[in-house]
PLY file of the C-alpha trace (Angstrom):
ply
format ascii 1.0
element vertex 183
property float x
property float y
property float z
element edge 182
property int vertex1
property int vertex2
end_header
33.21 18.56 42.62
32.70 15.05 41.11
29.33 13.92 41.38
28.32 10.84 44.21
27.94 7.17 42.74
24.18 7.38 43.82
24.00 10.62 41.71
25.37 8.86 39.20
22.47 5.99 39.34
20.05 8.36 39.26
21.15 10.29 36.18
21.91 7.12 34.65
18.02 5.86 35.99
17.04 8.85 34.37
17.97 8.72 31.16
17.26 4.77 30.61
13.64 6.47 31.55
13.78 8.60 28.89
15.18 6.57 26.02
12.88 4.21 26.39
9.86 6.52 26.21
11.11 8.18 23.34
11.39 4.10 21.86
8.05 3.86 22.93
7.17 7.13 21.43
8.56 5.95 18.22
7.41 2.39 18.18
11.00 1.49 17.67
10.95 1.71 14.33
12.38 4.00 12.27
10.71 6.48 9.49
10.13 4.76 6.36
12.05 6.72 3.35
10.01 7.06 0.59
10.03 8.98 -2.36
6.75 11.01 -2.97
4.95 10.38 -6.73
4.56 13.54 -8.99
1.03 13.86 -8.25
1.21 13.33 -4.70
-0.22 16.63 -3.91
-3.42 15.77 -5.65
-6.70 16.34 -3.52
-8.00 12.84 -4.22
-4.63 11.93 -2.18
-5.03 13.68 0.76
-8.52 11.52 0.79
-6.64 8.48 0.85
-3.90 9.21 3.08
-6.56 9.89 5.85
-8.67 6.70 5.43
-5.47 4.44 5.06
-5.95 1.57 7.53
-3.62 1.07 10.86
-3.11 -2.40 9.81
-2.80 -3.92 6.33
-2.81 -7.78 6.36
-2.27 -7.79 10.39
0.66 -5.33 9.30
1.28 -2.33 12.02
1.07 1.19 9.95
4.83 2.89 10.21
5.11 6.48 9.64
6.72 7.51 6.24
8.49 10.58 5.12
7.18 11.48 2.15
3.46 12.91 1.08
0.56 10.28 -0.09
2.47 7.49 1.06
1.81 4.68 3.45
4.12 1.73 4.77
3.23 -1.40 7.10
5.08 -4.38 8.56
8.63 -4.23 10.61
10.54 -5.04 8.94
8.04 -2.86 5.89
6.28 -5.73 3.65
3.64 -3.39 2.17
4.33 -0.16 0.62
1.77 2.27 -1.13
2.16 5.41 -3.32
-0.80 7.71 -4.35
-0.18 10.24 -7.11
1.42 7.83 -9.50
1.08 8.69 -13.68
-2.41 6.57 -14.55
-2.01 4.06 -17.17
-3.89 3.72 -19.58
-5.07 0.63 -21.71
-2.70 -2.56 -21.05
-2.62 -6.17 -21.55
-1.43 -6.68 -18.32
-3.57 -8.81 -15.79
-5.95 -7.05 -14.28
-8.10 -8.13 -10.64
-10.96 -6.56 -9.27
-10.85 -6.62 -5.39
-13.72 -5.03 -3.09
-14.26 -2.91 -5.76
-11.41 -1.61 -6.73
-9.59 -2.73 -9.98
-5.59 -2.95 -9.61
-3.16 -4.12 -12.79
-0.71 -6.05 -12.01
2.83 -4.28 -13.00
5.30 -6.97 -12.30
5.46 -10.78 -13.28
3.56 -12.70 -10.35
6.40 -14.49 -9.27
8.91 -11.70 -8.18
10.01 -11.76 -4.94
8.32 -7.80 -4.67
5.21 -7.17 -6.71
3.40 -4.08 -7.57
-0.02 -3.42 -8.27
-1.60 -0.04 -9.59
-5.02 1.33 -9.40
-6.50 1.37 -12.85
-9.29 3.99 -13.68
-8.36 6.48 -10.99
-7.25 9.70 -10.84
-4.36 10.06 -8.85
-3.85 6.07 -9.64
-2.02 4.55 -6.34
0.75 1.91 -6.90
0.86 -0.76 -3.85
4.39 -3.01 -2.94
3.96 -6.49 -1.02
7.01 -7.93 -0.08
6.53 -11.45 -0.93
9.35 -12.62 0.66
7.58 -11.94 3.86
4.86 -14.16 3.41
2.37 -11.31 2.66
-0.60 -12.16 0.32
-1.88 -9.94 -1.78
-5.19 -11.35 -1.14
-3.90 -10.26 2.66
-3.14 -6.48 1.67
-5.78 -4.87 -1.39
-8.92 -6.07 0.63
-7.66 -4.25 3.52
-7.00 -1.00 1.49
-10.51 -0.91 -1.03
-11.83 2.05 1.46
-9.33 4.35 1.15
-8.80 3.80 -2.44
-12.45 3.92 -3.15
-12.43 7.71 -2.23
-10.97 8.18 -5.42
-13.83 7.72 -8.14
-12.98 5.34 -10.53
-13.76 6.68 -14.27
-13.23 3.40 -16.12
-13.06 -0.40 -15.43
-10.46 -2.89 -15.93
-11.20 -5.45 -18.62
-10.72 -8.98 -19.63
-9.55 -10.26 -23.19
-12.85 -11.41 -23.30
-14.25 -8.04 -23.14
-11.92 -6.84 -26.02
-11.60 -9.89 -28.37
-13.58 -9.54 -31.54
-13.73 -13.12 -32.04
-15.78 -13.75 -28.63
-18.87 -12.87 -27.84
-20.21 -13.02 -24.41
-23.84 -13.29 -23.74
-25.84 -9.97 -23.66
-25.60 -8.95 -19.71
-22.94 -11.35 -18.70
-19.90 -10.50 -16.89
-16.81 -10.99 -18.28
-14.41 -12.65 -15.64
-11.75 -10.52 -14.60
-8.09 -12.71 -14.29
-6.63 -12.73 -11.37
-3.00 -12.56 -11.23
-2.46 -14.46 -8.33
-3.63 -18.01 -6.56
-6.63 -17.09 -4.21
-7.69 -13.54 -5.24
0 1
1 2
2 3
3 4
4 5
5 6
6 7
7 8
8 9
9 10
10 11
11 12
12 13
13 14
14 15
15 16
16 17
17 18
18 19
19 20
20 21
21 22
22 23
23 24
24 25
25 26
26 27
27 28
28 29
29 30
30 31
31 32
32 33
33 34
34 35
35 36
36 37
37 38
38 39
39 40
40 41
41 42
42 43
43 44
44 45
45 46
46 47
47 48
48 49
49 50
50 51
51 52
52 53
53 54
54 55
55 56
56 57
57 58
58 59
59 60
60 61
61 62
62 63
63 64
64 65
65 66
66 67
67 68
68 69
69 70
70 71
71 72
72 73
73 74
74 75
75 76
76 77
77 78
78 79
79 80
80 81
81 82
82 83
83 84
84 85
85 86
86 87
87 88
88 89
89 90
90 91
91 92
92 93
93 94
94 95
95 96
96 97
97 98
98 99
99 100
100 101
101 102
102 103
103 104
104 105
105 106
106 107
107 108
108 109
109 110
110 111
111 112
112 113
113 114
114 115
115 116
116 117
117 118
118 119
119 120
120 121
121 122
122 123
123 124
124 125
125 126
126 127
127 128
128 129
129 130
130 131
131 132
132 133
133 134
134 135
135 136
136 137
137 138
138 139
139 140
140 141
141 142
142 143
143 144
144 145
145 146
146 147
147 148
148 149
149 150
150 151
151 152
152 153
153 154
154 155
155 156
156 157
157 158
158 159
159 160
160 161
161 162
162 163
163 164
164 165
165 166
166 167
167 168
168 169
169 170
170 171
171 172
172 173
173 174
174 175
175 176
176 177
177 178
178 179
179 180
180 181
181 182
C-alpha cells in the first residue's frame, strides 16, 4: 500500500533531522588525509598529539586520518606532522619562537612553507598555507606547548655562532634570523 503524502513529510522531516545532525556531528568538514611520518609512533608523539591546541592562529582543529598529525582551517591552512627524520646541522634559517627552535625548509616566499623542529626527537614538520593569509608568526606561537613536551637536545644557531672570523662578546646572545617579516 503506497504510503500517505503526510507520511511522506514526515519521513522526509525525518531524515533532513538526521543529516543535519550527522553535519553537525562532523562539523561539515571532511577528514583531513594525511600521510603519517615514519616515526609517528614515537612516545614523544603521542605527547604532542594530546596537547595540540583547538585553534591555531584563530584556525578550528579538523580531525585527520593519520597518527601524530594535526590540521586547522576550512578550507586546511595549517598542517603539522610529528615523527619526521631530525635534521641535523644546516645553513638554513633558523627562528626561535616561545621556545622552540624551527628551521625553515622552504624559501620564504612560497606560496606553502614548512618549518621543522630542530633539536627534537621525534622533530615535527609544520605547513602554513600562505595563500590563506596565515602568518607564521599566527601559527608556531600557538603550537610552542605541545612541541615543548618533546625535550629539545640541541639549539639552533646563527652564523654568528659558527663563524670563526666573529667573535661575540663572552655571554652574549647570538641573534637568531628570522625567516620571515614579524617573527
Amino acid at each position: 500500500m503506497p504510503s500517505s503524502p503526510a507520511a511522506r513529510r514526515r519521513k522526509a522531516a525525518i531524515a533532513a533531522t538526521l543529516t543535519a545532525a550527522v553535519l553537525a556531528l562532523t562539523g561539515c568538514a571532511p577528514i583531513v588525509a594525511l600521510d603519517a611520518a615514519a616515526d609517528s609512533n614515537d612516545p614523544g608523539c603521542a605527547e604532542i598529539s594530546v596537547r595540540l591546541p583547538d585553534t591555531v592562529a584563530d584556525k578550528p582543529q579538523r580531525e585527520t586520518n593519520a597518527q601524530a598529525t594535526g590540521a586547522w582551517g576550512t578550507p586546511t591552512v595549517v598542517l603539522l606532522r610529528c615523527g619526521v627524520p631530525p635534521i641535523g646541522p644546516t645553513t638554513k634559517p633558523c627562528v626561535s619562537v616561545n621556545g622552540i627552535d624551527w628551521v625553515l625548509m622552504t624559501d620564504p616566499t612560497a606560496k606553502s612553507i614548512v618549518y621543522q623542529t630542530f633539536g627534537r626527537t621525534p622533530a615535527t614538520e609544520v605547513i602554513i598555507d600562505h595563500v590563506a593569509g596565515v602568518s607564521d608568526s599566527a601559527v608556531l606561537p600557538d603550537l610552542a606547548s605541545a612541541i615543548a613536551t618533546v625535550k629539545q637536545t640541541q639549539k639552533c644557531l646563527s652564523t654568528l655562532d659558527t663563524d670563526p672570523t666573529t667573535s661575540p662578546n663572552p655571554g652574549q646572545t647570538s641573534p637568531t634570523p628570522s625567516p620571515t617579516p614579524g617573527l
